[in-house]
N, C-alpha and C positions, 0 to 999 in steps of 0.2 A: 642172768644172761639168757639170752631166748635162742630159739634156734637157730636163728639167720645170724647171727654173732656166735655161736659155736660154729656154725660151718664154716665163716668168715675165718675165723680162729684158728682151726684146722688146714684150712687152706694154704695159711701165709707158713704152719709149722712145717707143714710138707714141702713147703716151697725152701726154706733155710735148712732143715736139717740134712739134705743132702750135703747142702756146702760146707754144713758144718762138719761133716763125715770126709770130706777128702783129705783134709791133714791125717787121719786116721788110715787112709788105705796108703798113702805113704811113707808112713811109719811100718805097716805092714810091710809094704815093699820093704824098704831098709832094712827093717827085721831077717826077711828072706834073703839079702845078700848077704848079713852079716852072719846067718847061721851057713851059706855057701862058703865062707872066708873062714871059718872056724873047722869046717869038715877038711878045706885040703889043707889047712895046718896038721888039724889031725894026722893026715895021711903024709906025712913027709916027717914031724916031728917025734926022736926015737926017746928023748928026756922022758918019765915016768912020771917025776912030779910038774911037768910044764903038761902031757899031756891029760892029769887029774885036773889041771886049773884048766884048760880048756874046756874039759866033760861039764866042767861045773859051769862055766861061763854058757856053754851050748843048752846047757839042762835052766838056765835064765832066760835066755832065748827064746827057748821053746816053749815055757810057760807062760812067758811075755805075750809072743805071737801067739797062741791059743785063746788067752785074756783078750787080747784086741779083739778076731776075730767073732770072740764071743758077745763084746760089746755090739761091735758092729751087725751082728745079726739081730741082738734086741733093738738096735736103734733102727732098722729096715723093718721091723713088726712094727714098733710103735708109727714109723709113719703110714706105714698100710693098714695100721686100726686107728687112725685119723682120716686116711682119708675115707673112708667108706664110713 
């Protein structure tokens, strides 16, 4: 592959991989509502072992949403050391 077809190359990835990242910041979102829906459960529910499964489900949540995030920060590098 020569240079004018690496640049070519890079061109079209930076062009699709943003779209292909928005299903991703949606998911994010959703992640964020659903770790808001699990805090004022929290705070309303006085069951001991309802609010253990909560902490646990919230403590998925929030591993989950960190993961993504962290995806999505490698995948905004990799298009900015394509396109340059």
């Amino acid at each position: 592959m020569n240079v004018e077809q690496c640049r070519v190359s890079a061109r079209i990835f930076s062009q699709f991989v943003p779209i292909l990242m928005l299903p991703w910041w949606k998911q994010i979102k959703r992640l964020e509502a659903r770790k808001e829906v699990i805090a004022e459960a929290k705070a309303t529910i006085t069951n001991e072992q309802t609010l253990a499964k909560l902490s646990d489900l919230d403590q998925f949540y929030t591993l989950y949403y960190e993961s993504s995030k962290d995806l999505l920060k490698q995948l905004k590098s990799q298009i900015h050391e394509h396109k340059t």
